[in-house]
C-alpha positions as CSV (number, residue, x, y, z in Angstrom):
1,X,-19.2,-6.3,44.5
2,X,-16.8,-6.2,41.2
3,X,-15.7,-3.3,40.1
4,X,-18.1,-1.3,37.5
5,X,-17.7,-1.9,33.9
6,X,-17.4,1.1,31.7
7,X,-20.6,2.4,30.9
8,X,-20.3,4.3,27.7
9,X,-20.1,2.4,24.5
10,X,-16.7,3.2,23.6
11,X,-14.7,3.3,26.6
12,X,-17.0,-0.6,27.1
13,X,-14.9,-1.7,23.9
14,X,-11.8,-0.2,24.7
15,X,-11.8,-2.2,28.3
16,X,-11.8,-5.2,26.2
17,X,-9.8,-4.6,23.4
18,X,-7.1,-2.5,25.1
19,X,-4.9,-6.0,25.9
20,X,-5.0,-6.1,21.6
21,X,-3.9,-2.8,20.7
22,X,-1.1,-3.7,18.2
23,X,-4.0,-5.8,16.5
24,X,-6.3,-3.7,16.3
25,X,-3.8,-1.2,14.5
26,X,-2.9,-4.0,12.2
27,X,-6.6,-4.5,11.4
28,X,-7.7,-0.8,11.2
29,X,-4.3,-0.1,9.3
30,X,-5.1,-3.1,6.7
31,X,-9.5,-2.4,6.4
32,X,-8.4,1.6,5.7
33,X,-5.7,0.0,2.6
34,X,-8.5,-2.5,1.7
35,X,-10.8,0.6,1.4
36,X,-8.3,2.0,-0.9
37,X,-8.0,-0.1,-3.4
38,X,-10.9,0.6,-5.5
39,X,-10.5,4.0,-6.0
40,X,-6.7,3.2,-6.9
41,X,-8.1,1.0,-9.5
42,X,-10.7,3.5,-11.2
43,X,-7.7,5.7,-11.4
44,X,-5.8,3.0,-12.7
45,X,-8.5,2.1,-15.4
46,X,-9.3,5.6,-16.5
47,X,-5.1,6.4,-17.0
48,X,-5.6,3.1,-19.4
49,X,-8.5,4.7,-21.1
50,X,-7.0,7.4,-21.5
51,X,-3.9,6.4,-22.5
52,X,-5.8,3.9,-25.3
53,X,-8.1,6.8,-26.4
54,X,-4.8,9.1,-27.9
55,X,-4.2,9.0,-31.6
56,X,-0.9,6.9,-31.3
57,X,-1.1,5.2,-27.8
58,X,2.5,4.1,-26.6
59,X,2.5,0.6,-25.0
60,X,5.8,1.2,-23.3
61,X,3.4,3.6,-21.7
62,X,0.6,1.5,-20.8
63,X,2.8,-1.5,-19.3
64,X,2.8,0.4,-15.5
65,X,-0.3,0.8,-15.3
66,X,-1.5,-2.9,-16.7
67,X,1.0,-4.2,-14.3
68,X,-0.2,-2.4,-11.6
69,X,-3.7,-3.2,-11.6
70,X,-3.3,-6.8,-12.1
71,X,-1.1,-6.7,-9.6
72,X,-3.4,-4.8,-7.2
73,X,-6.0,-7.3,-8.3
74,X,-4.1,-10.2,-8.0
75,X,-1.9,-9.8,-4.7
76,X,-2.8,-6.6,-3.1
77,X,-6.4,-6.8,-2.6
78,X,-6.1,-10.6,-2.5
79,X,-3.4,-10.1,0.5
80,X,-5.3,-7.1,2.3
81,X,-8.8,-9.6,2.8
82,X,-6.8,-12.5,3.5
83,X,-5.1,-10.8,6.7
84,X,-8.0,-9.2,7.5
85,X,-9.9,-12.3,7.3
86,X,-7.4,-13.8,9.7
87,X,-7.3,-11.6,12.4
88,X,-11.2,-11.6,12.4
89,X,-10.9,-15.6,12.9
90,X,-8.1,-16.1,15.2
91,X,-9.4,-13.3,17.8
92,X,-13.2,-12.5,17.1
93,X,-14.2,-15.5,19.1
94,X,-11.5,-15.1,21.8
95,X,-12.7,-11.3,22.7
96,X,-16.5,-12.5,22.5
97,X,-15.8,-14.9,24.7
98,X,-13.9,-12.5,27.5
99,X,-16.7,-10.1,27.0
100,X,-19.2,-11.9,27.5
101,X,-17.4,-13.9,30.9
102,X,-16.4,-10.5,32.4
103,X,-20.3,-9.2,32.1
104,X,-21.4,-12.7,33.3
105,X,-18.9,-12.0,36.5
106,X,-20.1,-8.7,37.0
107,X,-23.7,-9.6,36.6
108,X,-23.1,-12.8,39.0
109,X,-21.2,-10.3,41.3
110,X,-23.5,-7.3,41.9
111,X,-25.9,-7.9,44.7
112,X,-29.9,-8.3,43.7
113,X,-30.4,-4.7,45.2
114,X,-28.1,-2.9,42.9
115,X,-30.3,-4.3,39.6
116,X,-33.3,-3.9,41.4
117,X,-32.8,0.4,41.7
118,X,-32.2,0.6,38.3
């Protein structure tokens, strides 16, 4: 018989994704910035509001934080979904697919008895 997969849920998706631990850091690392990013732009917004909304606003003092929302608009948020985007394409199908052959082995592997008890 083949040796028992894990039975708990999260030591069941560690087995499989323990071979792609620097990816799944990358990933976690770049959803948690994604997540970020809309609070960061609230922030940035209300500092323009408020900055508009004195008697004399400054410009010089409103360029940083114009240039830093369009720039989290443009190529921050832009870059965060696109990588995360890519690492869901290039290895969502390749860890399905060695989930769902190492149950099919298992299952294949464990004698009629064994399914039968439980």
């Amino acid at each position: 018989m083949k040796k028992a997969l894990p039975s708990s849920l999260g030591s069941f998706i560690w087995h499989f994704l323990r071979s792609y631990k620097s990816i799944v850091a990358i990933y976690v690392g770049l959803t948690l910035l994604a997540g970020c990013w809309g609070p960061f732009n609230s922030l940035l917004i209300k500092d323009i509001i408020n900055l508009l909304s004195s008697t004399t606003p400054k410009l010089h003092l409103l360029l940083m934080p114009a240039v830093l929302l369009v720039a989290n608009f443009i190529i921050f948020d832009n870059f965060t979904w696109r990588s995360i985007d890519y690492l869901n394409y290039k290895y969502q199908a390749t860890i399905k697919n060695k989930i769902i052959s190492e149950v099919f082995d298992y299952v294949l592997g464990a004698s009629h008895q064994f399914f039968r008890a439980i």
